[in-house]
N, C-alpha and C positions, 0 to 999 in steps of 0.2 A: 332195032327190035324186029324181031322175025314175025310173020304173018301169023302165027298161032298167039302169039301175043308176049313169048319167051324173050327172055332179052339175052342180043349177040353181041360179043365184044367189041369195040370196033379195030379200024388197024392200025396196026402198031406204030408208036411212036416215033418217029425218027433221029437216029443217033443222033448226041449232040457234037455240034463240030466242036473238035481239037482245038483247045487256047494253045497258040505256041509258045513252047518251053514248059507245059504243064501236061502231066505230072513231071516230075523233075525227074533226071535219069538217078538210076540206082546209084551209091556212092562205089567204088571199086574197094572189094575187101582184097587184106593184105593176102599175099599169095603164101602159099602150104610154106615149111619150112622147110628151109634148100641144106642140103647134109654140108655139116659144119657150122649151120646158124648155132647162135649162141643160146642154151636153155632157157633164157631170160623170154629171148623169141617166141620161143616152144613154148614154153609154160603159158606168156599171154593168149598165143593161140587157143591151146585148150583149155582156158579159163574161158573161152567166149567174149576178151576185151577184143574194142574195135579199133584195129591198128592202121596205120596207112600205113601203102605199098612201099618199102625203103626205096628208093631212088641216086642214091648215093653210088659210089663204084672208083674202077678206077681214075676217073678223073680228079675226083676229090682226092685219093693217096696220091696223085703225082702233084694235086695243087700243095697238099700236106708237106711233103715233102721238100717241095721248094720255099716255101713258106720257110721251115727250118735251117735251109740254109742261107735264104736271101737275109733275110731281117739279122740273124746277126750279123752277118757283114755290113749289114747297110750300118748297123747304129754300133757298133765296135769302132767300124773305119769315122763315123762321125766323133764317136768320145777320143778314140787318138789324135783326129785333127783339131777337136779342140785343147788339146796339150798333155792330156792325160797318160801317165806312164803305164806302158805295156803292160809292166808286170805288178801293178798295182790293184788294188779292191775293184774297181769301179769295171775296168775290162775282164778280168778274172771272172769275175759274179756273172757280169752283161753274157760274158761266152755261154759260161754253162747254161744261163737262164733260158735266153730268148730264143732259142729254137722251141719251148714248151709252146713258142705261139701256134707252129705249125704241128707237135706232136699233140698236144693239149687243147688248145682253144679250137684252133678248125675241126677238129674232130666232135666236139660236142655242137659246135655251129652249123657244120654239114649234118649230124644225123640230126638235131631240131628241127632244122630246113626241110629237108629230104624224108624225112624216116618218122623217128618213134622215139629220138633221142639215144644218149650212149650208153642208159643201161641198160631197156631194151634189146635196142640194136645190135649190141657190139658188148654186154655181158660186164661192162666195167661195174663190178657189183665183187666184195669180198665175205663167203660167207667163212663159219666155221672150219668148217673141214677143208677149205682152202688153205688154212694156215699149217694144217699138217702135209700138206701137198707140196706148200711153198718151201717148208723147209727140209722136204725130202728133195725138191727139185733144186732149191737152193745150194747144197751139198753137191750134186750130183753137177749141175752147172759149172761150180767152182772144181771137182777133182777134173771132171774131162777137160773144160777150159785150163786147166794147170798142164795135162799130159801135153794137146796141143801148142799149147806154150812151149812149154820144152822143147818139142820137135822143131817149132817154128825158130827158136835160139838157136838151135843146133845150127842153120843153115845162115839164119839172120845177123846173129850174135843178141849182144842182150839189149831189150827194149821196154819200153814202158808207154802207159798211155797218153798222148796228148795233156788231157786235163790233170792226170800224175806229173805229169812236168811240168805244166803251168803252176801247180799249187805248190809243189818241190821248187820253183826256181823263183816265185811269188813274194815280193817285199808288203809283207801284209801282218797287219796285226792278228792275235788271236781268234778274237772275234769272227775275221772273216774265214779262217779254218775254221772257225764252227759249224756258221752258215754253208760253206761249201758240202761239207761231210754232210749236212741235214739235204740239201740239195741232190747231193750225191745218191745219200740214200735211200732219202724219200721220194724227193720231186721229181728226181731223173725217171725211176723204175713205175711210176703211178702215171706220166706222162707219156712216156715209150713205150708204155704196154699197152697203153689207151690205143695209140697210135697204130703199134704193126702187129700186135696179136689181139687187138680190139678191130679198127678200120679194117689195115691190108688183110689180116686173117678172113676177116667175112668176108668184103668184096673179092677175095680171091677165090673165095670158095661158092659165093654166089654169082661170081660170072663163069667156073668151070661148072657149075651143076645146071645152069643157064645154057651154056654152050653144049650140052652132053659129052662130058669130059669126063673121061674116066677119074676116080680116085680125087673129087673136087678137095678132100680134108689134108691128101697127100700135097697138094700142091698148094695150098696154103699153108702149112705146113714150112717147106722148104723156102716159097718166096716171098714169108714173111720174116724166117731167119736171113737170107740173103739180102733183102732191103735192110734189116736191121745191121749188119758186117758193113757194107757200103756205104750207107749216109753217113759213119763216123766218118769216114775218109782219109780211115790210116790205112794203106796197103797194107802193111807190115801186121797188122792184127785182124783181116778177113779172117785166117783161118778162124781165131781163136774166137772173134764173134761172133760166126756164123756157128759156129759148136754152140754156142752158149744161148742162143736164138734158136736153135732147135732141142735144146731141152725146156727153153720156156713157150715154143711154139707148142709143143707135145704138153703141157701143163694144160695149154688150152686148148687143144682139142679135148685131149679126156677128162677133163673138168664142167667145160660149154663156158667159162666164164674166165675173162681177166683178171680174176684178185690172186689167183696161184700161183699167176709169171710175175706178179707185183711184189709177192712176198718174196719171192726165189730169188727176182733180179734185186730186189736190197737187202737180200740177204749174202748173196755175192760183191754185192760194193760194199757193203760193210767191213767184207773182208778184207777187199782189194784197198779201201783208204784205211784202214788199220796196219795194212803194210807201206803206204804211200808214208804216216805219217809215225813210222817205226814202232808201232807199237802191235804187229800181231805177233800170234804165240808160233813158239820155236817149228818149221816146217808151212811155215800157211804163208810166209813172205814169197806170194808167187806175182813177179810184175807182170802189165797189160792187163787187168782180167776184168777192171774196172768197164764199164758198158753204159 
């Protein structure tokens, strides 16, 4: 109180000290959308949901990828040592399956991990107007994959794919021609699209827009068709899958989303095992084109 008899405030309080770890630090929001994310990305962004930072890259594609090749050899070479014939149901199926571990299952286990999951993430989501995409890309896949064929016979002579000769030389009942064909044209293309125009596509394109790379969509692009030609590991058919990898590469970029290279790619094995198991129509029996 001042001498007039006024009252003076007194002084001020002293801050309070700092509990450590309180207030807790801000959570890290996901970063802008790197060119080439997939719309699924985009969209949650400007919707204002709260994403975590994807973390994923290429470590996870080169674990992906061996994943697909170790496991079937590991459990192929175990079904043969246990007496099972080569060319029977059990390795037939086991082949074509279990690489889906390393195209399929790590892929939705690394973005859950890492990321935001694989529709978010990586755009494995099929809307409407994907299916007219798919079957104009689907078309287009199969005549250029056909031209390249040809070219590639010219110099090669004539060949066919791997799992076209397994199923062609295949002491197998009906039945597992079913299953193959539904594998073929389902599981294959909804797996391997997850994989290198889902996975490799973004991480490539988010660690070129990362790195200041010119052209990040261009280069995803390319070396997701080029992983896609090589893990088959037919020489003889790089050319003709990596053609066919960049017309379903190109679906997903100008899409943003997986379900357009999903319809494309089984709608060209559809073809390819319609001629595998002689029954496509007069002009479409083109061998290799299967994927």
């Amino acid at each position: 109180m001042t001498d007039d008899g006024a009252w003076a405030p007194g002084p001020p309080a002293p801050e309070p000290t700092p509990v450590s770890g309180w207030p807790p630090p801000p959570v890290p929001a996901a970063s802008p959308a790197y060119p080439g994310a997939p719309v699924t990305y985009v969209d949650a962004l400007e919707r204002g949901r709260s994403l975590r930072v994807p973390r994923w890259g290429w470590g996870d594609v080169g674990l992906a990828l061996l994943l697909s090749i170790v496991v079937p050899i590991v459990i192929v070479t175990a079904v043969l040592a246990a007496g099972l014939a080569r060319n029977g149901a059990a390795v037939l199926l086991l082949s074509l399956m279990t690489p889906w571990i390393g195209f399929g299952l790590y892929p939705v286990l690394a973005t859950r991990a890492k990321g935001n999951g694989p529709l978010v993430d990586l755009g494995w989501t099929l809307k409407p107007v994907d299916l007219l995409w798919g079957l104009a890309g689907g078309a287009a896949a199969f005549v250029l994959g056909g031209v390249v064929a040809g070219i590639t016979e010219h110099f090669t002579g004539p060949f066919d794919s791997a799992a076209g000769e397994a199923i062609t030389n295949a002491d197998v009942g009906q039945w597992v021609r079913v299953v193959f064909a539904l594998c073929a044209v389902v599981g294959a293309p909804m797996f391997e699209e997850l994989c290198f125009r889902g996975l490799v596509f973004a991480s490539v394109a988010k660690w070129a827009a990362g790195a200041g790379i010119r052209g990040p969509v261009p280069w995803a692009t390319v070396l997701a068709a080029l992983l896609f030609a090589l893990i088959h590991l037919e020489p003889v058919r790089i050319p003709v899958l990596f053609t066919i990898g960049l017309v379903l590469a190109v679906l997903r970029a100008r899409t943003g989303r997986v379900g357009a290279s999903m319809v494309a790619h089984g709608l060209n094995n559809s073809v390819a095992i319609a001629s595998i198991f002689g029954v496509a129509l007069p002009g479409l029996a083109i061998p290799g084109l299967l994927g």
